[in-house]
SEDRENTOR-691323 format. One record per residue (C-alpha): residue number from 1; x, z, y. Coordinates in nm, 2 decimals, decimal comma, always signed. Layout:
<sites>
@i:NUM	x:X	z:Z	y:Y
...
</sites>
This chain:
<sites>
@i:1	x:+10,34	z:+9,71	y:+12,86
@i:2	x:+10,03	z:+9,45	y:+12,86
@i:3	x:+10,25	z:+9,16	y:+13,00
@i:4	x:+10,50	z:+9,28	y:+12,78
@i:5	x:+10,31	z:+9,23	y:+12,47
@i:6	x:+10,10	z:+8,90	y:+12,55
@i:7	x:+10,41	z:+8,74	y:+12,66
@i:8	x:+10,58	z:+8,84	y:+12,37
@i:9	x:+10,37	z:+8,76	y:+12,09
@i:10	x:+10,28	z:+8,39	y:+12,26
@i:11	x:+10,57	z:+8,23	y:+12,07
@i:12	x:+10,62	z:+8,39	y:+11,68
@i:13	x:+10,25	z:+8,33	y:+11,64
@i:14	x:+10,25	z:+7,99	y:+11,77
@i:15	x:+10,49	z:+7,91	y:+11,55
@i:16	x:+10,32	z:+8,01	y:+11,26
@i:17	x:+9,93	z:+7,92	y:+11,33
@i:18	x:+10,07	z:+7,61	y:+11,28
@i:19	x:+10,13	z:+7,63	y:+10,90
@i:20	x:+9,76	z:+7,58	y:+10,83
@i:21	x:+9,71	z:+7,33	y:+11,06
@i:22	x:+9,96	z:+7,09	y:+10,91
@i:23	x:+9,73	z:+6,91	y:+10,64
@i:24	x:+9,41	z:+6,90	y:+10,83
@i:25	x:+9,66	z:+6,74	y:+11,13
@i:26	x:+9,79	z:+6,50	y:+10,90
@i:27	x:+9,47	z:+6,40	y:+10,77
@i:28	x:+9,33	z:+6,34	y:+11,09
@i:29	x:+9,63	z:+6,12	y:+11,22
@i:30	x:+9,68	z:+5,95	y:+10,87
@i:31	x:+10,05	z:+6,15	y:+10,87
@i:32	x:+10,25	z:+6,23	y:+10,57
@i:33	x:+10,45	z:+6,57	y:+10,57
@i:34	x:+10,73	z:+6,41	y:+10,68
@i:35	x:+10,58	z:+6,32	y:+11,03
@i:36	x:+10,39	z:+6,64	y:+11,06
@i:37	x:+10,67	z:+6,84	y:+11,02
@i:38	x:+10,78	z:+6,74	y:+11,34
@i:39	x:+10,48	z:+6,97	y:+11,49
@i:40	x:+10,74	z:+7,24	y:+11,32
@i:41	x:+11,06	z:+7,11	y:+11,44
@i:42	x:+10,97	z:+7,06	y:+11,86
@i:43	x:+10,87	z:+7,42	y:+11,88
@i:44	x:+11,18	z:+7,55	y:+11,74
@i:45	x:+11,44	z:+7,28	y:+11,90
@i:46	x:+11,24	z:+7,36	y:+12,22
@i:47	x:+11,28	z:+7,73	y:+12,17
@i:48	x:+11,61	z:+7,75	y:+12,05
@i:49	x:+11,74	z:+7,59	y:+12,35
@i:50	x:+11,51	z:+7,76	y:+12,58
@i:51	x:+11,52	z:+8,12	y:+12,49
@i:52	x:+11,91	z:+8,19	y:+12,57
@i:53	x:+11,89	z:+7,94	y:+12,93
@i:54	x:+11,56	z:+8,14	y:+13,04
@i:55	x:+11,72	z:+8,49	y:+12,93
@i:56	x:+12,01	z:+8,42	y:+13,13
@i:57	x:+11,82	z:+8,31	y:+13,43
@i:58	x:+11,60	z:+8,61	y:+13,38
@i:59	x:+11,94	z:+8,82	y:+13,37
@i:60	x:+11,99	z:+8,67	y:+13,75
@i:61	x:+11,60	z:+8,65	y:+13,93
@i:62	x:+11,44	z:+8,86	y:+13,72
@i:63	x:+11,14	z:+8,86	y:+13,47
@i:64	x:+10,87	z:+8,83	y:+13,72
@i:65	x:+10,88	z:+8,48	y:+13,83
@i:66	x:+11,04	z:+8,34	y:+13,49
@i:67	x:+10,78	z:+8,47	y:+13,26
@i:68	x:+10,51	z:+8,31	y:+13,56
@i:69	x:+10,65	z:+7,94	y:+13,49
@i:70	x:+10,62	z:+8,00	y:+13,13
@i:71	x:+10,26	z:+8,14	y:+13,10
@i:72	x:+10,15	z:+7,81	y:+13,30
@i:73	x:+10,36	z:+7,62	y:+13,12
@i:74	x:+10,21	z:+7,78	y:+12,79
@i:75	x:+9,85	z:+7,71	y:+12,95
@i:76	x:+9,90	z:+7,30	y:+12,99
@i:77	x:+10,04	z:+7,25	y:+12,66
@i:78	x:+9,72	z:+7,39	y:+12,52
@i:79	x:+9,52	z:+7,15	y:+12,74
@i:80	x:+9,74	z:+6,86	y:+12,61
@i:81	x:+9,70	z:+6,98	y:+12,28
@i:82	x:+9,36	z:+7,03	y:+12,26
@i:83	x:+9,33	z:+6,64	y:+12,39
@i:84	x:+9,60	z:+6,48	y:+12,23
@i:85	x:+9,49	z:+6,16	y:+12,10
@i:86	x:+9,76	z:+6,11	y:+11,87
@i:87	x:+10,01	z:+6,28	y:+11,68
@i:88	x:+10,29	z:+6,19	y:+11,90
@i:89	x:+10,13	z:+6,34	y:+12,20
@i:90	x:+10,05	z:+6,66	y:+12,01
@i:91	x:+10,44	z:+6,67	y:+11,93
@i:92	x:+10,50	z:+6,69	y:+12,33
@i:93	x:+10,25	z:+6,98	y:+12,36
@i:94	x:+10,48	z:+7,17	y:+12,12
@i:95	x:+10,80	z:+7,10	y:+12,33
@i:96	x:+10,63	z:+7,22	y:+12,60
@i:97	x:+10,44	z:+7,49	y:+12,46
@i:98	x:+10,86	z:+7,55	y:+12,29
@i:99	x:+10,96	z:+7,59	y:+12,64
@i:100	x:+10,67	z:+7,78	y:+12,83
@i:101	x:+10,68	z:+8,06	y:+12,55
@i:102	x:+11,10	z:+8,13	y:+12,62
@i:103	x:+11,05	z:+8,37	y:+12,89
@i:104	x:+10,84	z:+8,67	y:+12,72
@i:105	x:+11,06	z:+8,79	y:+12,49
@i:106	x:+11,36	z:+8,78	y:+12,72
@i:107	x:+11,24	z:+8,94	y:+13,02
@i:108	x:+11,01	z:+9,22	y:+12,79
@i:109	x:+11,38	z:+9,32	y:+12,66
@i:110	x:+11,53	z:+9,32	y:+13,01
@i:111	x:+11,26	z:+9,49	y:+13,16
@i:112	x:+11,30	z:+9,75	y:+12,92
@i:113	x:+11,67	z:+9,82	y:+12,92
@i:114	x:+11,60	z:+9,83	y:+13,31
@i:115	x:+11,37	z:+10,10	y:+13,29
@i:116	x:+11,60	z:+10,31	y:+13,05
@i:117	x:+11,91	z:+10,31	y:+13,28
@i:118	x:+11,64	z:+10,39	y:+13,57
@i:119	x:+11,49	z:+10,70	y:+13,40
@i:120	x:+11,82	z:+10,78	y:+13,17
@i:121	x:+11,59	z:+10,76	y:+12,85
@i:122	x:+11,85	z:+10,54	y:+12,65
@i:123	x:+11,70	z:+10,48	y:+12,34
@i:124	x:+11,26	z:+10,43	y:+12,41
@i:125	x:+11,24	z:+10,33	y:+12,04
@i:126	x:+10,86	z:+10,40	y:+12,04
@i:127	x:+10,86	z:+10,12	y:+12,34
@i:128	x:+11,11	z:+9,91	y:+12,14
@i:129	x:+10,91	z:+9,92	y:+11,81
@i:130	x:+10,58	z:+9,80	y:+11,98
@i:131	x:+10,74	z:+9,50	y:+12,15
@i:132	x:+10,86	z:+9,42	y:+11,76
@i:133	x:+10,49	z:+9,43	y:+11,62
@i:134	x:+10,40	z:+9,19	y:+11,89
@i:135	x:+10,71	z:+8,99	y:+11,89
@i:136	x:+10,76	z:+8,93	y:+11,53
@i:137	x:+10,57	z:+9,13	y:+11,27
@i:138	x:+10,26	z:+8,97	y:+11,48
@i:139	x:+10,40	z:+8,61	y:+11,34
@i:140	x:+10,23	z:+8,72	y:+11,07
@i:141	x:+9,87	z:+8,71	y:+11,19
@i:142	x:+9,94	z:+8,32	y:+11,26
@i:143	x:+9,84	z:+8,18	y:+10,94
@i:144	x:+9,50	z:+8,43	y:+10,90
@i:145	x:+9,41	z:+8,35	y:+11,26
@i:146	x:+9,45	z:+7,95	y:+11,24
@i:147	x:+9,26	z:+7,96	y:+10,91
@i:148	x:+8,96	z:+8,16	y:+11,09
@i:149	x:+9,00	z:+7,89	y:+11,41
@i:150	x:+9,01	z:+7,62	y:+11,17
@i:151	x:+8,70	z:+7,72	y:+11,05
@i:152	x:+8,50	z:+7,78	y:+11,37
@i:153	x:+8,63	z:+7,50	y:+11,55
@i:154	x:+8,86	z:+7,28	y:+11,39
@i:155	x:+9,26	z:+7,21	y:+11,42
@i:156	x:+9,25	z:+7,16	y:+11,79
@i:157	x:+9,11	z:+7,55	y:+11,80
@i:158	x:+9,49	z:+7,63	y:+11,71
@i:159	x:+9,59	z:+7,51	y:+12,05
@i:160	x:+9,35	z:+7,53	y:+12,26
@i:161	x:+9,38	z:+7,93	y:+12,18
@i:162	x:+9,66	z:+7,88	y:+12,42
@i:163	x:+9,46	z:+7,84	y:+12,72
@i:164	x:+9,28	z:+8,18	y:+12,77
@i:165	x:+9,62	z:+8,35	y:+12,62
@i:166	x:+9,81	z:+8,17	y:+12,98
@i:167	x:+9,59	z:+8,25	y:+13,18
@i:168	x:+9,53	z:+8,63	y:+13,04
@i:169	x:+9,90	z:+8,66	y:+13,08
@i:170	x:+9,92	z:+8,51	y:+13,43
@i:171	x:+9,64	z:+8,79	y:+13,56
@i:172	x:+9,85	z:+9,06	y:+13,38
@i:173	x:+10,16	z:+8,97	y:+13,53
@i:174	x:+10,09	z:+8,92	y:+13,83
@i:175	x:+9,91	z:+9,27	y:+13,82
@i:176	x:+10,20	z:+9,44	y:+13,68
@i:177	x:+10,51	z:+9,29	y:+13,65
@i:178	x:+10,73	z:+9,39	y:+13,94
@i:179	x:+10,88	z:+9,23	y:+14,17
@i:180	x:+11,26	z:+9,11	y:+14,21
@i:181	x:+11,50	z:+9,41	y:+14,33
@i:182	x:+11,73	z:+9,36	y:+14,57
@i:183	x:+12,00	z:+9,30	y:+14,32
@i:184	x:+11,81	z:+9,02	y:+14,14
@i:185	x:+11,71	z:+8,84	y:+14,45
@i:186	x:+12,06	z:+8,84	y:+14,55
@i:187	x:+12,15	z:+8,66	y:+14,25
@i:188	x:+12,03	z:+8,33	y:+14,42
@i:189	x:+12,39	z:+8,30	y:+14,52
@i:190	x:+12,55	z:+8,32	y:+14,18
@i:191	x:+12,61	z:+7,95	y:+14,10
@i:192	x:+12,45	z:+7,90	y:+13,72
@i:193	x:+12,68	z:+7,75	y:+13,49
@i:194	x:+12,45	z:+7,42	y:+13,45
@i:195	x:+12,74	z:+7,22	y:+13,23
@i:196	x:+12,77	z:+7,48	y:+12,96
@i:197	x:+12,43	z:+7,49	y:+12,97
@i:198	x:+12,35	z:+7,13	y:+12,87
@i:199	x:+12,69	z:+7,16	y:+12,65
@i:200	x:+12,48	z:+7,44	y:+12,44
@i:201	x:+12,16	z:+7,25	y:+12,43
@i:202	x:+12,36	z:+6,90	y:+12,29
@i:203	x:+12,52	z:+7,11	y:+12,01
@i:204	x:+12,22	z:+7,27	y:+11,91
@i:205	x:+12,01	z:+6,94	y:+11,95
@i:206	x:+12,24	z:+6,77	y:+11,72
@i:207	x:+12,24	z:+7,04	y:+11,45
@i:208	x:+11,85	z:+7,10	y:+11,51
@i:209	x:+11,81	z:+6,70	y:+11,42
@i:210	x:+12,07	z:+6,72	y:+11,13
@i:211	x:+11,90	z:+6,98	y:+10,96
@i:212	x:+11,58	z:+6,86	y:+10,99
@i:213	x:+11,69	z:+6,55	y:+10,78
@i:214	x:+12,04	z:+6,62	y:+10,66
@i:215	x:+12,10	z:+6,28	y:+10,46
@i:216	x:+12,51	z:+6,15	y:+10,45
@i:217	x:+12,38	z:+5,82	y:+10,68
@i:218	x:+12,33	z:+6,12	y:+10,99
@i:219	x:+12,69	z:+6,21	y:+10,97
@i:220	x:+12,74	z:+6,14	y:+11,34
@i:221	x:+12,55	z:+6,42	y:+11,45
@i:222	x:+12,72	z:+6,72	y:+11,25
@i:223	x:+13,03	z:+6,50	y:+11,44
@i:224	x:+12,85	z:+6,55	y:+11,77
@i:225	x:+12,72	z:+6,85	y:+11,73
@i:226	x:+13,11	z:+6,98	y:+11,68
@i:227	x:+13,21	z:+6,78	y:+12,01
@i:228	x:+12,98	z:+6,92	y:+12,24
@i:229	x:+13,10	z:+7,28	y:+12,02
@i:230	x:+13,44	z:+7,28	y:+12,16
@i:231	x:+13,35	z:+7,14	y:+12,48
@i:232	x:+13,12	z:+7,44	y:+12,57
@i:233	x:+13,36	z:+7,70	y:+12,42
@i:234	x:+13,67	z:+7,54	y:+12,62
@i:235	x:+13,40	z:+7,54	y:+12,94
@i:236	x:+13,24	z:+7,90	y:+12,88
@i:237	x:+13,62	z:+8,02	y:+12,84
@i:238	x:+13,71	z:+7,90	y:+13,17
@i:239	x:+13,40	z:+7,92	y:+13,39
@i:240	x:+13,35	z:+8,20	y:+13,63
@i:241	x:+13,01	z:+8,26	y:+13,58
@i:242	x:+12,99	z:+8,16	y:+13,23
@i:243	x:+12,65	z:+8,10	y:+13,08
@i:244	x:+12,71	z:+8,26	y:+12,78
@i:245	x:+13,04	z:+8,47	y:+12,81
@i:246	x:+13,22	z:+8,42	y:+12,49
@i:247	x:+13,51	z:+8,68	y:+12,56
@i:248	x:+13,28	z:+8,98	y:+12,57
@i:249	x:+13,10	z:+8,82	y:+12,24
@i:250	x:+13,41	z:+8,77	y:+12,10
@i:251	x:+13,52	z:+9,12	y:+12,15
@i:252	x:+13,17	z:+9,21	y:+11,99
@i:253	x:+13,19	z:+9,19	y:+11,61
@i:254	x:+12,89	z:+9,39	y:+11,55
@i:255	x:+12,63	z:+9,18	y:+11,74
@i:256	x:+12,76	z:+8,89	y:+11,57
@i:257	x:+12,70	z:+8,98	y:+11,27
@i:258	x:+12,33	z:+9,09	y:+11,35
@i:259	x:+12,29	z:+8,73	y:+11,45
@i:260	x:+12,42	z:+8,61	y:+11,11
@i:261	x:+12,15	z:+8,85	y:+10,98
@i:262	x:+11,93	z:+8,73	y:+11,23
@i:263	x:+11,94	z:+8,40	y:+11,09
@i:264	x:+11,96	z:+8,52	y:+10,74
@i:265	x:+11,64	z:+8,67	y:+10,71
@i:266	x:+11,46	z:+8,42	y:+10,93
@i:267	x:+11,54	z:+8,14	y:+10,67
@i:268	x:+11,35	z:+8,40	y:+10,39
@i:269	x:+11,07	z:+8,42	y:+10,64
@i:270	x:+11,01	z:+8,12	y:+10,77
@i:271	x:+11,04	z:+7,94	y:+10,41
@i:272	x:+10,80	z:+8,20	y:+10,28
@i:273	x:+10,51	z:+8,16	y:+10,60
@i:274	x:+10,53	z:+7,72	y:+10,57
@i:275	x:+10,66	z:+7,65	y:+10,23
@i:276	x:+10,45	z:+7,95	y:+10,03
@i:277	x:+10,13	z:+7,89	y:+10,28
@i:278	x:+10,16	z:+7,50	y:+10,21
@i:279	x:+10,20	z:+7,60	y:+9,81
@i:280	x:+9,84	z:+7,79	y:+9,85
@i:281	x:+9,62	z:+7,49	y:+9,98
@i:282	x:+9,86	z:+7,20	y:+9,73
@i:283	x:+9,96	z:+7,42	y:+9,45
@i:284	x:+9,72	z:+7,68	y:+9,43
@i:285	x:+9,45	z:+7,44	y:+9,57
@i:286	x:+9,27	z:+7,72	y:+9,84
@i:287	x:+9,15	z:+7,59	y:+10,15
@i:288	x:+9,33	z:+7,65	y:+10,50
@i:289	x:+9,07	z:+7,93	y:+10,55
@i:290	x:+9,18	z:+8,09	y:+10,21
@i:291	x:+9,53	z:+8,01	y:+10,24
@i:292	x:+9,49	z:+8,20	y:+10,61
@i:293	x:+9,32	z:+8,48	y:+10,49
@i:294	x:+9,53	z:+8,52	y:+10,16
@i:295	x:+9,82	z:+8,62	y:+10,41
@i:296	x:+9,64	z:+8,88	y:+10,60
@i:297	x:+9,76	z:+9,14	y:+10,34
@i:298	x:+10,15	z:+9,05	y:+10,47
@i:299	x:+10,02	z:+9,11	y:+10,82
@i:300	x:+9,83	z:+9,43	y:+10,77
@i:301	x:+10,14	z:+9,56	y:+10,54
@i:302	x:+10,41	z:+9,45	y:+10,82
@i:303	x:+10,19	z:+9,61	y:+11,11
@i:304	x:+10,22	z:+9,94	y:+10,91
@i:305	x:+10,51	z:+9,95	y:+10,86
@i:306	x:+10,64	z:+9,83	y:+11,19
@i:307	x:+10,43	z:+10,13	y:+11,32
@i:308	x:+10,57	z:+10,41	y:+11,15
@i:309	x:+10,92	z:+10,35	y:+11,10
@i:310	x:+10,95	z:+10,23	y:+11,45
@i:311	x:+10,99	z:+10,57	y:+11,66
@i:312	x:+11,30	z:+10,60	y:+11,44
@i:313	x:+11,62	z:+10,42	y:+11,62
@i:314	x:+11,85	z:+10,38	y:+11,24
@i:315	x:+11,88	z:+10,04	y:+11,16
@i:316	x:+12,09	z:+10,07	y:+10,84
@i:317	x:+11,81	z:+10,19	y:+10,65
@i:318	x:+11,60	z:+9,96	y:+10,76
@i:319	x:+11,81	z:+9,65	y:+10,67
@i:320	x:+11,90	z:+9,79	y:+10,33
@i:321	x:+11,56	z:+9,79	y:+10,21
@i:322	x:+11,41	z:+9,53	y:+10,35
@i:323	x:+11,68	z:+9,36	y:+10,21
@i:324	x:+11,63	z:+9,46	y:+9,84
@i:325	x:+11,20	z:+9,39	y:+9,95
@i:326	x:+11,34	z:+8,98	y:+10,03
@i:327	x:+11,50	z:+8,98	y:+9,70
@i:328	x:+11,17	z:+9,14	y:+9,53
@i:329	x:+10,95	z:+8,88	y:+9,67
@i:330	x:+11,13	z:+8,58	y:+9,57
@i:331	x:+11,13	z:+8,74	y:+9,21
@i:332	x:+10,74	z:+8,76	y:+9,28
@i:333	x:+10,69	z:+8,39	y:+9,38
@i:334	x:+10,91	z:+8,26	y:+9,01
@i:335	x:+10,62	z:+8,42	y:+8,85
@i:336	x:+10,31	z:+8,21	y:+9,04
@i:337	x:+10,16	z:+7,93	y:+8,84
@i:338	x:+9,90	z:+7,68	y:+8,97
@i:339	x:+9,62	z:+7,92	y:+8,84
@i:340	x:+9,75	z:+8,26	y:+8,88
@i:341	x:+9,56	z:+8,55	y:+8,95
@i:342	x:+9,44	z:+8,67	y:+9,34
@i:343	x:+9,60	z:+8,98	y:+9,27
@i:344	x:+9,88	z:+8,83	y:+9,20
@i:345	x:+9,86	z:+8,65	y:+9,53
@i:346	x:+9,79	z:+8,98	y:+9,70
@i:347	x:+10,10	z:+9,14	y:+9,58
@i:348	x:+10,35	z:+8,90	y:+9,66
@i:349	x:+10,17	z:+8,92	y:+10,06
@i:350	x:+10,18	z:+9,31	y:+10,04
@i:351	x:+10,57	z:+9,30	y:+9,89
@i:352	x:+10,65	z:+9,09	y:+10,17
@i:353	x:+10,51	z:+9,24	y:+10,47
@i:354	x:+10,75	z:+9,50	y:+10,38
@i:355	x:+11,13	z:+9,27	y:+10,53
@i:356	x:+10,89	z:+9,14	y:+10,79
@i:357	x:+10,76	z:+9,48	y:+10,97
@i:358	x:+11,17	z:+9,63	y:+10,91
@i:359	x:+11,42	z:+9,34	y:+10,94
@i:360	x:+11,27	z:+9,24	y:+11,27
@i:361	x:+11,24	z:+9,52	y:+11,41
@i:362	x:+11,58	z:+9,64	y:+11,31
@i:363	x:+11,76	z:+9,37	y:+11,45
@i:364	x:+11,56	z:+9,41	y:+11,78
@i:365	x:+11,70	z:+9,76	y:+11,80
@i:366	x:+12,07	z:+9,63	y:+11,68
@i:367	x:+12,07	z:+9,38	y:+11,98
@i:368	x:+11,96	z:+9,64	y:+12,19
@i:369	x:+12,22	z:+9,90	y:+12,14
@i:370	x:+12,54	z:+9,62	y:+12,10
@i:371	x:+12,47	z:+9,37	y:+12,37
@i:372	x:+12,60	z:+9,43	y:+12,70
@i:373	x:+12,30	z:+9,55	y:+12,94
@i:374	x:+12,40	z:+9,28	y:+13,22
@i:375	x:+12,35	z:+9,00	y:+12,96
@i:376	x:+12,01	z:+9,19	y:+12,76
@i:377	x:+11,81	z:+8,86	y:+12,85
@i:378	x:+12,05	z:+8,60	y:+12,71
@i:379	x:+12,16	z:+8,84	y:+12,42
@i:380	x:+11,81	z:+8,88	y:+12,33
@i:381	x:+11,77	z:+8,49	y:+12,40
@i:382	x:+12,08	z:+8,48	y:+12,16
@i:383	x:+11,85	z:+8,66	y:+11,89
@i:384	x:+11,58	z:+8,41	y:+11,96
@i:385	x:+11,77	z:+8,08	y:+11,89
@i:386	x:+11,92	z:+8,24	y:+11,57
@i:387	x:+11,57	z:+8,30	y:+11,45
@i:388	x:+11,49	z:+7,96	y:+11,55
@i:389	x:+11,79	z:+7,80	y:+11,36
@i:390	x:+11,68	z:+8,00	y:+11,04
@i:391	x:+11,36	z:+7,84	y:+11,12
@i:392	x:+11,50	z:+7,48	y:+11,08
@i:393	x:+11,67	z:+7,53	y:+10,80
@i:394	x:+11,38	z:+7,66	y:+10,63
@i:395	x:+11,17	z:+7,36	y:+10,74
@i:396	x:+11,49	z:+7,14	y:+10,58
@i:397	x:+11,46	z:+7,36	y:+10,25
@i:398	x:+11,09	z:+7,32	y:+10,26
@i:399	x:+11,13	z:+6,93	y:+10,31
@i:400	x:+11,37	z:+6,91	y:+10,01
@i:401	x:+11,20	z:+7,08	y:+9,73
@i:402	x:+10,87	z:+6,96	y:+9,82
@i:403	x:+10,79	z:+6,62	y:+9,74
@i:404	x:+10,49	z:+6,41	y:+9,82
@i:405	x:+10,22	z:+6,74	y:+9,77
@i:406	x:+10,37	z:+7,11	y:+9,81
@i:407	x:+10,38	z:+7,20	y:+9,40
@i:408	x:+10,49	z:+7,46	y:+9,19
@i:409	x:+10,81	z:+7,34	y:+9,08
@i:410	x:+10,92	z:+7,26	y:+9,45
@i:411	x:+10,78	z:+7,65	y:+9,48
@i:412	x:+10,98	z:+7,78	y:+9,22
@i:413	x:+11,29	z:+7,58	y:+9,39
@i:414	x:+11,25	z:+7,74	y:+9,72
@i:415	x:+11,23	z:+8,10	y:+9,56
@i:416	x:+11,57	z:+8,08	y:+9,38
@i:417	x:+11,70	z:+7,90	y:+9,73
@i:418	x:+11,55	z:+8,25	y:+9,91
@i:419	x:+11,68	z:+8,49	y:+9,65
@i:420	x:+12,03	z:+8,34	y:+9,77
@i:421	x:+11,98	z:+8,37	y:+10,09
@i:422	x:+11,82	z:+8,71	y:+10,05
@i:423	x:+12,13	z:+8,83	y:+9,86
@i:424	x:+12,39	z:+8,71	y:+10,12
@i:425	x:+12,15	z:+8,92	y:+10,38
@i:426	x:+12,21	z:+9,24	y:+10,17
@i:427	x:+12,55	z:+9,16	y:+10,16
@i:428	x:+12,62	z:+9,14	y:+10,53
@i:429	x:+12,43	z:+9,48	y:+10,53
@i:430	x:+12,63	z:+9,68	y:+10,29
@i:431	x:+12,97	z:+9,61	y:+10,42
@i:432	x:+12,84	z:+9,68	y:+10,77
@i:433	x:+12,96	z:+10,01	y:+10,87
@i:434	x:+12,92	z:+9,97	y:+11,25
@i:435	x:+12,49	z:+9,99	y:+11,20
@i:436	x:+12,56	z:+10,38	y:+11,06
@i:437	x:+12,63	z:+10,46	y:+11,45
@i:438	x:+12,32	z:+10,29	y:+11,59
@i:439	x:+12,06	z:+10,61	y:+11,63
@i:440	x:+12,27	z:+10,88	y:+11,49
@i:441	x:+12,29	z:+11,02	y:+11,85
@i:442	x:+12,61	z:+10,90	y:+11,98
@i:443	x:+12,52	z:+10,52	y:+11,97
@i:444	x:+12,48	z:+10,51	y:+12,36
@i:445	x:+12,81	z:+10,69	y:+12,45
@i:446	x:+13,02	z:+10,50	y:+12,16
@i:447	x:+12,85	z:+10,19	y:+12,33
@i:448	x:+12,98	z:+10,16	y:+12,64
@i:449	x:+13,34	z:+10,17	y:+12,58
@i:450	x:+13,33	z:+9,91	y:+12,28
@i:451	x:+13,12	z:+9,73	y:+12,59
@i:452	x:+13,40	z:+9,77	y:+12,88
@i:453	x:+13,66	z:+9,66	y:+12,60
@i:454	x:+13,50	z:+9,40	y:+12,52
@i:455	x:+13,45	z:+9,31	y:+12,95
@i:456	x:+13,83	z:+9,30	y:+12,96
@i:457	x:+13,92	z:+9,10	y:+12,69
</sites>
C-alpha cells in the first residue's frame, strides 16, 4: 500500500501546488500569466500523453520497474526545478516531472486488480477508496501545502518537495513492490505498437496546444490534430498488438461514457483549484499563504468524505450528488464580491470538497469494474489523460475570462461557464443506466461477458 499511495499522490498534487506558485513565479521571472501558464500546460500535455503509454507498458513488464523510472525521473525534475535559472528551464522540469509521475497511478490500479483475481476478492473497495484520497481527493492539499512551503522557503520549496518524495518512493518500492511474474517478463516478446503510440501523442499534442490558445489564426492544429485522429484509429484497427485496442472500447459504451464524465468534472475542478485560487490572491487580495490555507476546508471536507463513502462500491449515487454539489458551488462563487466575508470563503471550500472526495472516487471504481483487466493500466492511463484534457480546457477557460489580473467579473464568468459544464455532467449521469449494476452484487459476473463481447467484436 505505501508505494501505492506515494506514487499515486506524486502527480494530482503536483499539479495543484502549482496554483499558488504562479504569481510569486511570475514576479520573479518578470512573466505575465500568459507565460506562466505554461508551468500549467507541460505538466498536463506531459501527463496526458504519458499516463496511457506507461499504463500500457505497465500492462506488459509490470509495475515494478515502470513506477522505478518514474520516481527518479520525479526526483531530477525537482533538482532542475529547484535550480532553474529561468522560466523556460522551470517549464522543462514540469515535462519531466509530467512524465516521471505517469507510472503510479497506473501500476497502483494494475497491482490491485492483480491481487483481486489472485485472492478472488473482486471488488477491495476499501483498497480502491484509499488509492482515490491519495490519487485525487489529495489534489486538494496542493494549494494549502504550496502556501505553507511558500512561506518557509519560498517558490522553489514547491519543487524541491519533489526530491525527498522520489527518493521515499524509490526505498518503498524497491522494499515492496514485487517483482515481474513469469507472465510479465515474458512480455518482452510482445512487439509494442510504437506508431500508434506517437499517432496518440501528435493528436493530443495538437489539441493540448489548440486549447491552450484557441485563437481562428491556430486553425492548423484542430486540422492536425484530426489527421493524426484517423491515422491512429485506421492503425489501432489493424495492428496486432494494438496500443490502445479500439474494438473492445468500442464495444464498451459504458467506460466511455465515464471518460466523458471524467473529463466533465475535471474541467469544474481544475477551473475551480487555478481560476478560484488565482481570484483569492487578485480579486480577494489574500496572500498565497491565505489563499493556500483558505482551501484547506475543500481538502479536509473531500478527505471525509472520500473516507466514508469509500467501502461502499455504488457509483450512481455518488455521481448524482456530487453532481447536484458542482452545480451548488458554482451558484456559491456568483455570489463572491471583492470584499466578501471568510465565511463565505469557507463555505464555498466546504461545498466543494463534497464532488471532489465522490466524483473521483466514483469514476475510479467505474473504470475498475468496466475496463477489461488485461488493459487495467492503460484503461486507468485512459482515465488519466481525460482528467488531463479537462485540465486544459480549464486552463483555456481560465485564460479567457481573466484578463490582465484574475478579477471578479472574469470570476463570475467562469462560474456560469462551470454551472454548464456541471449540468452536462448530471446529465450524462441520469440517463446512465449501466452505473445501477456497478456494486449491486452482480457487477463482476455481468462484467465479464459484456468484456468477452466486447474481445470479439
Amino acid at each position: 500500500m505505501a508505494p501505492m499511495m506515494l506514487g499515486s499522490v506524486l502527480n494530482p498534487v503536483n499539479s495543484s501546488i502549482i496554483s499558488v506558485s504562479l504569481v510569486p513565479i511570475g514576479a520573479a521571472f518578470g512573466a505575465p500569466p500568459s507565460q506562466t501558464a505554461w508551468l500549467v500546460s507541460a505538466l498536463y500535455l506531459a501527463t496526458a500523453i504519458g499516463q496511457p503509454v506507461v499504463g500500457r507498458l505497465i500492462d506488459l513488464y509490470g509495475p515494478r520497474r515502470l513506477f522505478l523510472v518514474g520516481a527518479t525521473l520525479t526526483g531530477i525534475a525537482g533538482l532542475i526545478g529547484l535550480l532553474a535559472p529561468n522560466l523556460g528551464v522551470l517549464i522543462v522540469s514540469r515535462v519531466v516531472l509530467g512524465f516521471g509521475t505517469c507510472a503510479g497511478y497506473p501500476a497502483s490500479m494494475s497491482l490491485i486488480r492483480s491481487e483481486a483475481r489472485r485472492t478472488g476478492r473482486d471488488s477491495p473497495a476499501g483498497i480502491l477508496a484509499a488509492l482515490a484520497v491519495a490519487s485525487q481527493t489529495v489534489a486538494v492539499v496542493g494549494p494549502p501545502l504550496g502556501g505553507l512551503l511558500i512561506g518557509l522557503g519560498g517558490w522553489r520549496t514547491t519543487f524541491a518537495v519533489n526530491i525527498p518524495l522520489a527518493v521515499a518512493g524509490l526505498v518503498l518500492a524497491v522494499r515492496r513492490l514485487p517483482k515481474a511474474s513469469p507472465k510479465e517478463r515474458a512480455g518482452k516478446g510482445v512487439r509494442l505498437d510504437l506508431p500508434g503510440m506517437a499517432l496518440f501523442a501528435a493528436m493530443l499534442v495538437s489539441l493540448l496546444l489548440f486549447l491552450m490558445e484557441p485563437r481562428s489564426d491556430r486553425w492548423y492544429l484542430p486540422v492536425l490534430m484530426a489527421l493524426a485522429a484517423a491515422g491512429f484509429a485506421v492503425r489501432e484497427l489493424r495492428a496486432a498488438e494494438p496500443f490502445i485496442d479500439l474494438r473492445v472500447f468500442g464495444g464498451n459504451p459504458p467506460l466511455l461514457l465515464t471518460y466523458g464524465r471524467a473529463l466533465l468534472t475535471s474541467v469544474v475542478s481544475y477551473v475551480f483549484l487555478y481560476g478560484y485560487t488565482q481570484w483569492l490572491q487578485d480579486g480577494r487580495g489574500l496572500t498565497a499563504s491565505q489563499a493556500g490555507l483558505a482551501q484547506l476546508p475543500l481538502f479536509l471536507t473531500g478527505i471525509a468524505v472520500s473516507s466514508v463513502t469509500g467501502r461502499r462500491a455504488e457509483v450512481r449515487g455518488k455521481l448524482l450528488v456530487g453532481g447536484v454539489a458542482q452545480i451548488a458551488v458554482c451558484v456559491l462563487l456568483l455570489l463572491l464580491q471583492p470584499h466578501s466575508a471568510v465565511w463565505l470563503l469557507i463555505a464555498v471550500a466546504l461545498v466543494f470538497g463534497v464532488p471532489q472526495g465522490l466524483n473521483n472516487l466514483a469514476l475510479q471504481n467505474a473504470v475498475y469494474h468496466q475496463a477489461d483487466p488485461e488493459r487495467m493500466g492503460a484503461s486507468a492511463g485512459l482515465l488519466r489523460t481525460f482528467l488531463y484534457v479537462g485540465a486544459m480546457v480549464a486552463s483555456s477557460a481560465n485564460g479567457a475570462f481573466f484578463g490582465a489580473r484574475a478579477d471578479t467579473a472574469g470570476l463570475h464568468g467562469l462560474a456560469w461557464f462551470m454551472l454548464a459544464v456541471a449540468g452536462l455532467f448530471l446529465a450524462l449521469t441520469v440517463v446512465d443506466r449501466s452505473l445501477g449494476r456497478i456494486g449491486s452484487g452482480d457487477s463482476s459476473s455481468s462484467r465479464e461477458p459484456q468484456q468477452r463481447k466486447a474481445s470479439t467484436t
